[in-house]
Structure formats: structure tokens, C-alpha cells
C-alpha positions as CSV (number, residue, x, y, z in Angstrom):
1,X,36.4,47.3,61.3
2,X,35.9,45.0,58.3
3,X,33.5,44.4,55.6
4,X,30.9,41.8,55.7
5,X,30.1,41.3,52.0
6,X,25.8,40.9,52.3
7,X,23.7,40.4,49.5
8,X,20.6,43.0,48.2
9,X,18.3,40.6,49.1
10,X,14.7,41.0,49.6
11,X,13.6,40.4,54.2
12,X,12.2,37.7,55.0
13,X,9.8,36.0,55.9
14,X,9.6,35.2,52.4
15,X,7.2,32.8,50.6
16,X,4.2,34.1,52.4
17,X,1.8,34.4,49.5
18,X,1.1,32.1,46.7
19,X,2.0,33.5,43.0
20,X,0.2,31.6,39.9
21,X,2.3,29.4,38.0
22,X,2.6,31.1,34.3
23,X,2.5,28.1,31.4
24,X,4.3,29.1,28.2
25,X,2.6,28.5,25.0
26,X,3.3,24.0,24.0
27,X,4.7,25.5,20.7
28,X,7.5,27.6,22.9
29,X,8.4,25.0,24.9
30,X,11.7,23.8,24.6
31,X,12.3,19.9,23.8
32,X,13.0,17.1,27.2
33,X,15.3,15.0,26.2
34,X,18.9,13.6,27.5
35,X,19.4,11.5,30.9
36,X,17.9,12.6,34.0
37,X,20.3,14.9,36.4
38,X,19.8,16.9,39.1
39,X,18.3,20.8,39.3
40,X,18.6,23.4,42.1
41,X,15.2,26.0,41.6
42,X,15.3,29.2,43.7
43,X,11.5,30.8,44.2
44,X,12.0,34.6,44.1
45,X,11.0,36.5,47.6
46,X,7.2,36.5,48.4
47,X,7.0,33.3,46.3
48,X,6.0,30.2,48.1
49,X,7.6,26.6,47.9
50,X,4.9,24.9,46.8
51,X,4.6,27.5,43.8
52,X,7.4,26.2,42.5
53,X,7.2,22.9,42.9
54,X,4.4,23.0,41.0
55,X,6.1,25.1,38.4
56,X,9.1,22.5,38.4
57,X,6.2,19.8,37.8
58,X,4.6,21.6,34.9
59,X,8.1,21.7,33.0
60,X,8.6,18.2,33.3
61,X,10.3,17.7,36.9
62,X,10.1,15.4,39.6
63,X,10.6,17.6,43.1
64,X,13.5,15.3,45.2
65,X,14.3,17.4,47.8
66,X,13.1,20.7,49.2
67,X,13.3,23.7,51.8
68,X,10.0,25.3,52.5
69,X,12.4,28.3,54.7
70,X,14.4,29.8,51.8
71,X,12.4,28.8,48.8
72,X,15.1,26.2,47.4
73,X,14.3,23.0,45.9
74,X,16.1,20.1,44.1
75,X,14.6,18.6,40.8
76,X,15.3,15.6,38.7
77,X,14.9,16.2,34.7
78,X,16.3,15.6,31.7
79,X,19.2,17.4,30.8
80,X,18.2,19.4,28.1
81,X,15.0,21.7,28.2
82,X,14.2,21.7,31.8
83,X,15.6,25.2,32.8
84,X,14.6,26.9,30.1
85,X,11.1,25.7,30.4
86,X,11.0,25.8,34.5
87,X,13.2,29.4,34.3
88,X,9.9,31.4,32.0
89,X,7.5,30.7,35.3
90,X,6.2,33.2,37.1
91,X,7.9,32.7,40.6
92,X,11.0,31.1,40.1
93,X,14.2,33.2,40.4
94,X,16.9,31.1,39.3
95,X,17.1,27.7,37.6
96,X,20.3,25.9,37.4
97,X,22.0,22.1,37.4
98,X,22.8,20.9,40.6
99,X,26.6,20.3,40.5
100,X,26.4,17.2,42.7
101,X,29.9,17.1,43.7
102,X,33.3,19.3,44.1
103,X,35.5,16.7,42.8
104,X,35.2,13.0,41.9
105,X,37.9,10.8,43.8
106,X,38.4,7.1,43.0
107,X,37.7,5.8,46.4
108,X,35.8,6.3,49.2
109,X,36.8,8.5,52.0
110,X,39.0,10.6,49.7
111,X,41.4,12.7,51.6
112,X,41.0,16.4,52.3
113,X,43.1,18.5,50.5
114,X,47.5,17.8,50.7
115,X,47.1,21.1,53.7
116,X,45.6,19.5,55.9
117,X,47.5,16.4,56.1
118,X,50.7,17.4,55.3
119,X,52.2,16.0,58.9
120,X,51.5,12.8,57.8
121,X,52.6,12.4,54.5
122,X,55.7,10.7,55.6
123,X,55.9,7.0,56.6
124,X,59.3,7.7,58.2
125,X,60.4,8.0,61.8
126,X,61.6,11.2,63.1
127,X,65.3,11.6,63.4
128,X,66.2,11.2,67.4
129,X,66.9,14.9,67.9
130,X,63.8,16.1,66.6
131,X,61.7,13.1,69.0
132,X,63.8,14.3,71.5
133,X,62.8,18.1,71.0
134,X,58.9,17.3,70.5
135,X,59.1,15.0,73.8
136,X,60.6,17.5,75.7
137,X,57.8,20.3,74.1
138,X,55.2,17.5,74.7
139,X,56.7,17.4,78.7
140,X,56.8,21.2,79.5
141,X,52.8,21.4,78.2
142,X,51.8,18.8,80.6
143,X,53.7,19.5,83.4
144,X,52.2,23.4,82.8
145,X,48.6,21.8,82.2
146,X,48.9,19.9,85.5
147,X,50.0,23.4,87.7
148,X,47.6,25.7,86.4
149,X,44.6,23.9,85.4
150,X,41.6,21.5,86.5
151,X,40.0,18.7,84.3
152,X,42.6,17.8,81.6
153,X,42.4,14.7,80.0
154,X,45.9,12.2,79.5
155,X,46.3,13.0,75.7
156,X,45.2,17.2,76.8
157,X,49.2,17.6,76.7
158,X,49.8,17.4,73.0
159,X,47.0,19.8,72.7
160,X,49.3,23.1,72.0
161,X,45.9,24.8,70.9
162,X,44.0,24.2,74.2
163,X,46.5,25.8,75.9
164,X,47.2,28.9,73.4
165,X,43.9,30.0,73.7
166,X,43.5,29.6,77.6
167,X,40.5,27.3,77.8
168,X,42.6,24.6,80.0
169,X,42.6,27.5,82.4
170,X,39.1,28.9,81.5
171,X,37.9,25.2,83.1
172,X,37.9,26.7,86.4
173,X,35.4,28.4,85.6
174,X,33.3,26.9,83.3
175,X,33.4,23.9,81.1
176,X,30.4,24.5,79.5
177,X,26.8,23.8,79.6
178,X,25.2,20.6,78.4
179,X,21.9,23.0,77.3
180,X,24.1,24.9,74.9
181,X,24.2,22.8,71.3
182,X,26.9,23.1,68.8
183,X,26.2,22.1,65.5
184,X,28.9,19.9,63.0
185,X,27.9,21.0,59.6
186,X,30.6,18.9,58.2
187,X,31.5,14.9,57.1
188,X,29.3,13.8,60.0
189,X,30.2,13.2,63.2
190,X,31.6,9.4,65.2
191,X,29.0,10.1,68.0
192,X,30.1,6.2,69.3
193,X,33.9,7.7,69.6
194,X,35.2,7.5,73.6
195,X,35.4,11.0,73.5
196,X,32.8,12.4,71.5
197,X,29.6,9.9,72.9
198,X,29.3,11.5,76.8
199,X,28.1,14.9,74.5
200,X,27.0,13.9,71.7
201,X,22.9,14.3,71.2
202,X,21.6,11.7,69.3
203,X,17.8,13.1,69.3
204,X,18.6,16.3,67.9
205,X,21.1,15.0,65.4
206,X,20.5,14.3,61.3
207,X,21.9,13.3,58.4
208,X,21.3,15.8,54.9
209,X,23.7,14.3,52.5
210,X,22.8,10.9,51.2
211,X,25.6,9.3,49.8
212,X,26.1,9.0,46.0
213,X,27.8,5.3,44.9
214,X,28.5,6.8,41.7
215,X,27.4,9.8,39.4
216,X,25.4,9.8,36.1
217,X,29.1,10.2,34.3
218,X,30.2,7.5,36.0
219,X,32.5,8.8,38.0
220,X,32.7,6.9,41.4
221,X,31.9,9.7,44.3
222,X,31.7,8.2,47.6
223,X,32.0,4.2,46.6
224,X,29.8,1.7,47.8
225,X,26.6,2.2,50.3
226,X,27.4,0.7,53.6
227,X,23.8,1.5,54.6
228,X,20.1,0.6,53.5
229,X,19.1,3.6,51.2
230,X,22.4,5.1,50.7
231,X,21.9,7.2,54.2
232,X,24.4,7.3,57.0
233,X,23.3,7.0,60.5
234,X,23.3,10.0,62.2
235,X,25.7,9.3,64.6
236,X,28.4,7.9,61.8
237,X,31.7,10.3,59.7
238,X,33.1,8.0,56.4
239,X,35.4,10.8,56.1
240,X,36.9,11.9,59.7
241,X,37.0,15.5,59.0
242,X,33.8,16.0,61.1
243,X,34.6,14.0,64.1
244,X,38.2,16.0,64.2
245,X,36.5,19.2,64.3
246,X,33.8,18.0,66.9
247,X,36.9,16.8,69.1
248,X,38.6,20.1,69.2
249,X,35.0,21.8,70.6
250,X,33.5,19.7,72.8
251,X,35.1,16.3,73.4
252,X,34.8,15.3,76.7
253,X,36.6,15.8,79.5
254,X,36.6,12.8,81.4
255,X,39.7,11.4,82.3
256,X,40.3,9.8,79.1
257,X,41.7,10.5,76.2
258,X,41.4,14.0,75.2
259,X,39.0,16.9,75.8
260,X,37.6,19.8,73.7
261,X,37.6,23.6,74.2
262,X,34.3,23.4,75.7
263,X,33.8,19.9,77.4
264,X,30.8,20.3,78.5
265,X,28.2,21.6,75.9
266,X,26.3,18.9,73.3
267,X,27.9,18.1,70.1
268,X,25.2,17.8,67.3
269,X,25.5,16.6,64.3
270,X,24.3,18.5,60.9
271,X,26.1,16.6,58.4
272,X,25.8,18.6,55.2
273,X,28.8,17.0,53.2
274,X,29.1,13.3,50.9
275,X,31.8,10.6,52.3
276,X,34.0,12.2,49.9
277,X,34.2,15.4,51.6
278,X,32.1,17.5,48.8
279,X,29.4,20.0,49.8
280,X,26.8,20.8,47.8
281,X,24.1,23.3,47.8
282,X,20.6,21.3,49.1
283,X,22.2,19.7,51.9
284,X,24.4,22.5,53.0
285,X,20.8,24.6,53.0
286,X,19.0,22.0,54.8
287,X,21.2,21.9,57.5
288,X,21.8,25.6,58.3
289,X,18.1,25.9,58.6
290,X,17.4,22.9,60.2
291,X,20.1,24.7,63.3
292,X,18.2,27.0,63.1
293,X,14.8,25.2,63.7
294,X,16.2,22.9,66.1
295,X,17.2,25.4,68.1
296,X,21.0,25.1,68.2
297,X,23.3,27.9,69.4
298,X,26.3,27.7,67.6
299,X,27.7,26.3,64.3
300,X,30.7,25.5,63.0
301,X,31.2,25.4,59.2
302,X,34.8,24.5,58.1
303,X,34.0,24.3,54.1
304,X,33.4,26.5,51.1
305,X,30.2,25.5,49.0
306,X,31.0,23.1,45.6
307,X,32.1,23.3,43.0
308,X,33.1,27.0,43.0
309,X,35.5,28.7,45.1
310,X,33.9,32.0,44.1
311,X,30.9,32.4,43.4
312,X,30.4,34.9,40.7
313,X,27.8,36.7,39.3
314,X,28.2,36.9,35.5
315,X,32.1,36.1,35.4
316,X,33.0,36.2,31.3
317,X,35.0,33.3,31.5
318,X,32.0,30.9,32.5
319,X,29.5,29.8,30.6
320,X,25.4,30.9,30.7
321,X,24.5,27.7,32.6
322,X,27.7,28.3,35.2
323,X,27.1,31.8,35.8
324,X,23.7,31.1,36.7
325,X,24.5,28.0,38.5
326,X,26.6,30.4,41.1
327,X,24.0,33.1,41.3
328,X,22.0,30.9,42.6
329,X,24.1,29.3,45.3
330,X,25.5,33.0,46.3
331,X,21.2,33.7,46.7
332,X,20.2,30.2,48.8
333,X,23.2,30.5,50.8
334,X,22.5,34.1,51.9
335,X,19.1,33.1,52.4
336,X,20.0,30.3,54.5
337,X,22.2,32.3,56.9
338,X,19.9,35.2,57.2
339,X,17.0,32.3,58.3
340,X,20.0,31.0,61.1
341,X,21.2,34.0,61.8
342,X,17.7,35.2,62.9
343,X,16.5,32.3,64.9
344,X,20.1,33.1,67.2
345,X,22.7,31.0,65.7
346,X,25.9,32.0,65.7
347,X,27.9,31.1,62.6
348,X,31.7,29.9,63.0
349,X,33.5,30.0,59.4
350,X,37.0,28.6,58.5
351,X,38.9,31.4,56.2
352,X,40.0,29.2,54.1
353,X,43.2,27.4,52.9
354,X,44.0,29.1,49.7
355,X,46.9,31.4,51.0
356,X,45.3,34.4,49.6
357,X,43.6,38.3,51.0
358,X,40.1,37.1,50.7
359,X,39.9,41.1,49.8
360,X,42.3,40.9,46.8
361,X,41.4,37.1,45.3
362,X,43.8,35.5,43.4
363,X,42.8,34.2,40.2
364,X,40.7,31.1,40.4
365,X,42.4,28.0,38.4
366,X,40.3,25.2,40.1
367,X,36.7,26.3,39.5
368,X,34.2,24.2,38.3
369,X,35.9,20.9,40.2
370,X,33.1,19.1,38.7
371,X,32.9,17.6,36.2
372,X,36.7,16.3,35.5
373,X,38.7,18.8,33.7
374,X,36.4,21.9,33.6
375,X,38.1,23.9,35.9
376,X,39.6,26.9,33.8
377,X,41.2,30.2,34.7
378,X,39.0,33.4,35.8
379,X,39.7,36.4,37.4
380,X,38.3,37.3,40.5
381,X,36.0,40.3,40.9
382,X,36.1,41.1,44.5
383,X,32.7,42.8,44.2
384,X,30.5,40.3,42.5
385,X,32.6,37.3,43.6
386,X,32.0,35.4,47.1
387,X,33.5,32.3,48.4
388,X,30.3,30.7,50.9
389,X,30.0,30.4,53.8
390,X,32.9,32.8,54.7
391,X,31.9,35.5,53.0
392,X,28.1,35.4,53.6
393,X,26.1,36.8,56.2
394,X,26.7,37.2,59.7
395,X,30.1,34.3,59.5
396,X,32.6,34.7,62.2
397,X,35.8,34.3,59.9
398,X,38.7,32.5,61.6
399,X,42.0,32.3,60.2
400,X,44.9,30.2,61.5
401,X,48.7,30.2,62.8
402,X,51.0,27.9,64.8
403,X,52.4,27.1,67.9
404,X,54.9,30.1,67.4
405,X,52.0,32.2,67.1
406,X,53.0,32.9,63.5
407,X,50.2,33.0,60.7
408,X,50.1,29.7,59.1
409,X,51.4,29.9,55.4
410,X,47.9,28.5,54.1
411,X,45.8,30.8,56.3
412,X,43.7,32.8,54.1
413,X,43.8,36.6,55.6
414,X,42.8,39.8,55.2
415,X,40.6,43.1,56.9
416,X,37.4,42.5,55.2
417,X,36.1,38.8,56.6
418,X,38.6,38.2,59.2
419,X,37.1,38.3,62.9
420,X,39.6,36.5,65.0
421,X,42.4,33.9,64.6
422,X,42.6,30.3,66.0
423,X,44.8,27.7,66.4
424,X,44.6,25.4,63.3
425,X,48.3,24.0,63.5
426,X,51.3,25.2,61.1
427,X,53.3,22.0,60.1
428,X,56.5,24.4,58.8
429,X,56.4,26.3,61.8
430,X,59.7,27.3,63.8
431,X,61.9,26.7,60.9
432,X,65.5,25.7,60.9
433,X,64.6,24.6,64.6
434,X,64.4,20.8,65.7
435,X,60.5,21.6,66.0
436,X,60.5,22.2,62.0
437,X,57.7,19.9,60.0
438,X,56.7,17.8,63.0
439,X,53.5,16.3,63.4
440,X,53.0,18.1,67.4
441,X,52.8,21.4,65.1
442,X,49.4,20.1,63.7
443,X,46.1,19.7,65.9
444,X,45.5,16.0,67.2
445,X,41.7,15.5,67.8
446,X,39.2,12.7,67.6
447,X,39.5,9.9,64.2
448,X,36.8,7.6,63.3
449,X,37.7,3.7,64.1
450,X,35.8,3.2,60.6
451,X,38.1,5.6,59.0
452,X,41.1,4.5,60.3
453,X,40.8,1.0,59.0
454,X,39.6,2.1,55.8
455,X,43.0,4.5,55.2
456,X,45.1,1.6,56.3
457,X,46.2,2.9,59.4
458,X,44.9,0.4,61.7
459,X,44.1,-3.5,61.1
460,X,40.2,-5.1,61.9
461,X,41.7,-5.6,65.4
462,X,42.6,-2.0,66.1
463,X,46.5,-2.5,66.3
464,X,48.5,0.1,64.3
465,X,49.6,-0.5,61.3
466,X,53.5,-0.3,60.2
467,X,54.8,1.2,58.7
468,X,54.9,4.5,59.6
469,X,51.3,4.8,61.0
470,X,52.3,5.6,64.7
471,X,53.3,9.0,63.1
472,X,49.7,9.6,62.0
473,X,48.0,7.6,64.7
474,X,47.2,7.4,68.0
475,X,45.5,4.8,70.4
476,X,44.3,4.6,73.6
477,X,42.8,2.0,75.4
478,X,39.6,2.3,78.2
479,X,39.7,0.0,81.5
480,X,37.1,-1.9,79.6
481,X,39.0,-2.6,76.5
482,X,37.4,0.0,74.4
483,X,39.8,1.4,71.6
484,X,39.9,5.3,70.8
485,X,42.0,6.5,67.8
486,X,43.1,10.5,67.1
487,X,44.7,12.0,63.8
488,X,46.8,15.1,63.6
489,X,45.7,17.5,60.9
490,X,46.2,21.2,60.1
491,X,44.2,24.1,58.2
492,X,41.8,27.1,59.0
493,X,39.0,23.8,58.7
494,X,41.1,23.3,62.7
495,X,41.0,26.7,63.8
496,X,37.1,27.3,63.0
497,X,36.4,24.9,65.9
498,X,38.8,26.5,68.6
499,X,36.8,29.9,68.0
500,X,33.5,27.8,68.3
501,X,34.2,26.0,71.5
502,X,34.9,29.2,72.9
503,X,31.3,30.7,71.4
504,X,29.9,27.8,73.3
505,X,31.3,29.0,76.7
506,X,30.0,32.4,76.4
507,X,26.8,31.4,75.3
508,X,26.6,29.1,78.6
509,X,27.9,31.6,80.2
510,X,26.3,34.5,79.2
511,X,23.0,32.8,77.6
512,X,19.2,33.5,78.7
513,X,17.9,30.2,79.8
514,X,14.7,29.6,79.8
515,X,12.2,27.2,82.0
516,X,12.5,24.6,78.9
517,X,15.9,24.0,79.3
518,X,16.7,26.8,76.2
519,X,19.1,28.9,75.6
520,X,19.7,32.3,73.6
521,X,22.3,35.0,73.0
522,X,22.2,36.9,70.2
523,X,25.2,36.3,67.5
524,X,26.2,39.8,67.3
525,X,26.8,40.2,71.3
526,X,28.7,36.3,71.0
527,X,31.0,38.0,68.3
528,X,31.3,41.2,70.7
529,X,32.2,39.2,73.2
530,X,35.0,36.9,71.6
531,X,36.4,39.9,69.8
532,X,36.8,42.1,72.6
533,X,38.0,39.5,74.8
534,X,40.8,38.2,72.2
535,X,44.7,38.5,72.8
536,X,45.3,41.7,70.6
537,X,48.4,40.4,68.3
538,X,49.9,43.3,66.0
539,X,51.4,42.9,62.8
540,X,54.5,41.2,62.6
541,X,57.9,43.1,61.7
542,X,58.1,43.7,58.6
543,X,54.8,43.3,57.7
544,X,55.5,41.5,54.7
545,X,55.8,38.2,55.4
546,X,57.6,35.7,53.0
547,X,58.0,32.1,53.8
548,X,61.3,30.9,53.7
549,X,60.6,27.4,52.4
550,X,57.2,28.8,50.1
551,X,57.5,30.2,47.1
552,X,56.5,33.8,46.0
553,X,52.6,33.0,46.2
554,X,52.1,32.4,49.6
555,X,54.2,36.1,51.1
556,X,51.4,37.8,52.7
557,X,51.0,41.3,53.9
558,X,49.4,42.2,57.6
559,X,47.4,45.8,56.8
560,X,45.8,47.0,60.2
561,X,46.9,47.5,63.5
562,X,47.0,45.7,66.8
563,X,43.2,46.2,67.8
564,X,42.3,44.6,64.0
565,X,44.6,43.8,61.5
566,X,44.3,40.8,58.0
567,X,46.3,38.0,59.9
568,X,44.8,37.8,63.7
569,X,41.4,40.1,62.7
570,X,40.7,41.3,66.4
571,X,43.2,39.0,68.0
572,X,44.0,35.2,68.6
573,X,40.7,33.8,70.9
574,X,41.1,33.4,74.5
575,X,38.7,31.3,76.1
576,X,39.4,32.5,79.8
577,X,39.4,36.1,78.8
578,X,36.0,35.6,77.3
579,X,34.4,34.2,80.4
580,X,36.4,36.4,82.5
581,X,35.4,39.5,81.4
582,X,32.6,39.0,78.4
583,X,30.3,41.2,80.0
584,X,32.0,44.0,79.6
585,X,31.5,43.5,76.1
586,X,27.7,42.5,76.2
């Protein structure tokens, strides 16, 4: 029903034989010289690791980080010499700097992009007819919630998205099982958060990113190191965007606070991403591996890979050095999600926030966003371009709309990586209704106490701050004093996780276990299952959609038809469906 752009890549298992490193002739050699920076090397399939280590040592590098399962390693050097020297050994398929971050904020704990926070950007308090309106929305979810449904939390009732997609009502069933693991490849992940800590495994989770004070141009990336070595406990998120998505799967439902999608599977962290929200190549490979290795069932990744938003293969408006840089990211990438994909991970992509038909790319004005001021216009070929994950291997692509049900006027879209739609929260939605920009049109989930000071929403003793932070904040208080906070957000980055918490329920639902406490479904039957099982949602009439308050750039057009069409894919997710009647679809 829709293309899954692949690449021609050579089957693994790769790396199994060892190929001689190839010196050039001293005299051939190109000159070392500048300050040291940071290289990714690719070996080429049937080439091991260690073969290019070696051939990264030989041209005058120091090996800093490395992944034996794709072949992908990261090297210091100098700046000038190093690839041409490392790139003329036998072995090595691609050679190019390691961009280490996507864009270089002056603080710490930058915010995500304006999308996803756009319910908050006002310190104002609503206007009594629109409190009144959201109350009275807020009311009729509970009171719903408490007839038809087991389980819900106190804070459950602002959650429009639990209920959209049926998994208040799926409860009855099934909540989830604690053997099934979800992976966060995100920010990290608050595993000491009230709602988060009862599932979050602290054995199987890790850290990849370590975080970078400042970079060698000086630009400040992710501010001072709070920790010994520049490396963030596993259980900690500078950033929030991590702990927000793990709420929306798998918080737990307890009585307290809110609950997730699937409330009763284990939250594990993979963070792949720096405090400052950036994801680069190494650590984004390490951890879809390393789910992979550690046996984890599902993964969400609500991100695109920096610092391009398409990765081309010989785009004429980049450079040598840039066109190679995203050859080899559109390579390791596929690599790594081949490896994950094999070992029975299921892959849960956001499709983006870029308003566009992934299909028909609009041209591309913010690539490189690093360095400063290098981004420069390039048109998009749709053959030889990919934005990563989404349009890798084996991703389930999730787009987003609102409470009305309409697609949200970020939401990527389109036929060819589109599998389902979520809800991610639409902060326009109803318009010219009371219900118009109001934060309960967003997705409230779990927010970092860390965080939360940090952004000035909350003082050191946990009050909330005026003014205006009540509209971006909320608090609630355990028996024994313990403190909770949530944030409401929006983007496809909050639908990805609806679609996974439901791939966690038919994975413990549907899942082989075995006598070591296991657990394995294949990806494709998980997909099967959540895309026969979704709420078939046609086009809307007319198919053209233009936004009343956007301008021309966001009017989108549905192609398709109910069973699979560019804005819903095979239909908006519906947890009790899935459990329901998955195995009809097994």
C-alpha cells in the first residue's frame, strides 16, 4: 500500500572476514594538520571493525567510539588530511566529519522546535469562556473514563489521546506485560518520575550520548556537566522530550497521576540524543543495536538524524565533504535498522513536523544546522534523498491530528511512509470555537522536576512559578509529599508514542514467551496487526485541505482511500481493537 524507501545494501551478517589494510605510498599521503574533530568511518560489507580501526590508526586517528554490528566507528583527527588518507584503505566505505550537533543553542536544555510548544508560548490566562469550555471538555472525559473503563489515573481525564485511541477501554483486557520492553531512543528518560519509576528498568537501561559542554568552535551545546565524565545517569532527561514520550507509553497506572497507553510493560531507556535535543549518528547507531542486543521489543524514535533533514546522495548544492557526510549516515542508519529489525524489534517513527508529503519534499532551507549559518537551499530528490529514521527500513511511520480528529497542520503526510495516525495534539484545532489554541488540545504527559526548574517554571521548592506557568504546568502531590510535574506539548514526536504503547499491547498479547521470561513477535505481524486493527478514517471533503489561520504552505492534499490514504495511512490506532481482534490479522 505504500513505499518503504530501502537501501541496495549488501545482507548481513557483515564484517565476518578480515580484509588487509592497504598503506598508500608516505609521498601520497596527504598533510595532518588543523585541530582535532571528530570522524564517522563506515567499513564496507564483509569488512570487519577492527580492520578499520586499524586503517583509522594508520592515517593518523585515535578510535573514540565504535560499533562492532554495522561496521561504524567514530575517530578523532586533525581536520585536514585525515579522510583523504583513511578514505584510499582497503575496507573502508565512507569517511566523513562527524557533525556533532544539529544546532548550537545558548543554553542548556534548549527547547524543541516552536511546534511542539506552541500551547505554552503564552504567559496569559485564558479568557473565562474558553476555561469554562475546556473545563466542561475536561468534565465529560472523566465522567466517560469513569463509566466505561477500569484503571485510570486522576490526571487520565485530560488525556484526550488515551481515550481517542481506545486504550482506557482496552485496560479490561490487558494493560500490558511487565516482560515486554519498550525502548526511549530519545533525550533520556526521568526513571525517578512518580509515574515513570514502577516501570522503568534500571538494569537494562544506558546512556549513548555523552554530553558536550561546548564544541571545538566554541559554540556552547549542552552547557555545563552536571555529572563526573560528562555522562548522564541512565535513569536522568536534561531535556524532557524523553520523559514526555515515555509517559504517553507506559506511565503507570496506579492511582496517581497519570497513566500511559500501555501501563503495564517496562520503559527502558536508550538515550541516543545530547541535553540539547540533537541526534547524531554514533549514538543514535549504538542504541538501535544495543535494542536490539538487549533484547527489547519495541522502539520508539520521535527524531530525524542531525544535521540533515534529507539525507542525499550527491545533492549539487552541497559540497564533496557534505555529500559524503550524508551517504554515510543514509548507509549506518540502514544498517542499524536492518541489525534491530532482525533481532525482532519493532520500530515506531514520528513523521515528522515539517508540514510536507514526505513523497513530494519541499525544498530543504535548514540543512546543514551545524555549524551556524550553513544551512542553504537544495532541492529535494525524492529518489536519492531520505529523512532517517522515517524513511529507513522496516519504520512504522506515524503521523498526527487533534482532538477533532482532523490532521494536524504540522503533520507530515503522505502514501509512501505513512502506516497509521496517532494522537500527537493540534493546538489550532476546532477553530473559531471556544476550544480554539487551548493548551487541553496538546498531549500532557510526564516533565522532569530537573527540567522544570531549569525552564523557570517551578522554584527549588517545587511551587509553580507566576506568571503564567500554571498554563504550562502541572503538579501533583503523593500521600508522602512527593512532587510530580507534567507539560503539555504537541507534534508527530507525541503521536509516535500512542502507536507504540499500543505495539506493546499486542506484543504482550500476542508474544511468544519463553521459559526465560522473553518475549518475541515478529515486526511485520506487530505492523499487521495495528494496521488492520486501526479505525479506517477516509479522506476529508474536499480533499484539499487549507488551514484557515496557515498560510499557503501548510494546505495539504489526502490521495488514497479509506482503507489507506497520506493523512491517517491505514487508520487512527485503536488499542482495544488491536487486542480485540489482532489475531485475525496474525
Amino acid at each position: 500500500m505504500r513505499r518503504k524507501t530501502v537501501l541496495a545494501i549488501a545482507a548481513l551478517p557483515l564484517f565476518a572476514t578480515l580484509t588487509a589494510v592497504t598503506a598508500p605510498a608516505a609521498s601520497a599521503l596527504p598533510r595532518l594538520q588543523g585541530k582535532s574533530v571528530d570522524y564517522n568511518v563506515l567499513a564496507a560489507p564483509g569488512t570487519s571493525v577492527e580492520t578499520i580501526e586499524a586503517a583509522a590508526r594508520a592515517a593518523g586517528g585515535r578510535v573514540v567510539d565504535r560499533n562492532a554490528a554495522i561496521g561504524l566507528i567514530t575517530v578523532a583527527a586533525p581536520e585536514q588530511g585525515f579522510t583523504e588518507r583513511v578514505s584510499k584503505a582497503r575496507g573502508v566505505s565512507a569517511a566523513a566529519k562527524a557533525r556533532a550537533v544539529g544546532h548550537a543553542p545558548k543554553t542548556k536544555s534548549a527547547p524543541k522546535p516552536d511546534v511542539e510548544k506552541e500551547a505554552t508560548k503564552s504567559a496569559s490566562s485564558p479568557s473565562p469562556a474558553l476555561q469554562k469550555a475546556a473545563e466542561a471538555k475536561q468534565d465529560k472525559a472523566q465522567s466517560r473514563s469513569a463509566a466505561q473503563s477500569v484503571g485510570m489515573d486522576p490526571l487520565d481525564s485530560n488525556l484526550w489521546g488515551l481515550t481517542s485511541i481506545r486504550a482506557d477501554l482496552a485496560r479490561d483486557h490487558t494493560i500490558g506485560d511487565k516482560r515486554v520492553k519498550v525502548g526511549i531512543l530519545d533525550t533520556g528518560v526521568d526513571g525517578k518520575h512518580p509515574d515513570i519509576a514502577p516501570n522503568f528498568d534500571r538494569a537494562l537501561s544506558r546512556n549513548f550520548a555523552k554530553d558536550i559542554p561546548m564544541d571545538e568552535l566554541g559554540q556552547v551545546v549542552d552547557g555545563p556537566c552536571e555529572f563526573r565524565g560528562c555522562v548522564d545517569p541512565s535513569d536522568w532527561d536534561d531535556n524532557g522530550h524523553g520523559t514526555h514520550v515515555a509517559g504517553t507509553i507506559a506511565a503507570a497506572a496506579d492511582g496517581f497521576g497519570l497513566s500511559g497507553v500501555a501501563p503495564g510493560v517496562s520503559i527502558v531507556n536508550i538515550r541516543g540524543a545530547q541535553d540539547s535535543g540533537s541526534f547524531f549518528l554514533q549514538p543514535v547507531v549504538n542504541a538501535m543495536t544495543y535494542a536490539g542486543d538487549a533484547g527489547l521489543d519495541v522502539v520508539n524514535m520521535s527524531f530525524f538524524v542531525d544535521p540533515w533533514l534529507y539525507n542525499c546522495d550527491n545533492n549539487p548544492a552541497d559540497t564533496p565533504e557534505q555529500q559524503a557526510e550524508q551517504r554515510t549516515i543514509k548507509a549506518a542508519i540502514s544498517r542499524a535498522m536492518d541489525y534491530a529489525y532482525r533481532k525482532g524489534v519493532t520500530q515506531v517513527v514520528s513523521l515528522g513536523n515539517q508540514h510536507s508529503d514526505l513523497g513530494a519534499p519541499q525544498p530543504d532551507n535548514s540543512s546543514p544546522n551545524y555549524p551556524a549559518n550553513t544551512a542553504h537551499p537544495r532541492t529535494i530528490d525524492n529518489a536519492s534523498c531520505l529523512s532517517l529514521p522515517i524513511e529507513g527500513p522496516h519504520s512504522i511511520g506515524v503521523a498526527s491530528y487533534g482532538p477533532s480528529g482532523m490532521k494536524a497542520d504540522y503533520s507530515n503526510w503522505g502514501t509512501e511512509q505513512i502506516s497509521v495516525s496517532a494522537p500527537g495534539g493540534y493546538f489550532r484545532d476546532y477553530f473559531g470555537t471556544p476550544w480554539y489554541q487551548t493548551r487541553e488540545n496538546t498531549i500532557l504527559s510526564a516533565y522532569p522536576r530537573n527540567v522544570a526548574f531549569a525552564a523557570g517554571h517551578i522554584d527549588a521548592a517545587g511551587n509553580i512559578l507566576p506568571p503564567g506557568a500554571a498554563l504550562k504546568v502541572m503538579r501533583e502531590v503523593k500521600p508522602d509529599g512527593t512532587l510530580a510535574f507534567y507539560q503539555w506539548l504537541q507534534g508527530t514526536s507525541m503521536a509516535s508514542p500512542h502507536a507504540a504503547g499500543v505495539a506493546a499491547l499486542i506484543v504482550s498479547k500476542f508474544g511468544n514467551y519463553d521459559a526465560r521470561g522473553g518475549v518475541l513477535l515478529n515486526p511485520d505481524r506487530v505492523e499487521r496487526v495495528m494496521q488492520g486493527t486501526a479505525t479506517k478514517t477516509p479522506c476529508p471533503t474536499p480533499r484539499v485541505l487549507d488551514y484557515p489561520d496557515r498560510d499557503e504552505t501548510y494546505t495539504a492534499t489526502c490521495l488514497g482511500g479509506p482503507e489507506f490514504n497520506g493523512f491517517y495511512g491505514a487508520g487512527q490506532v485503536d488499542a482495544l481493537q488491536a487486542i480485540v481482534s489482532g489475531a485475525d490479522y496474525l
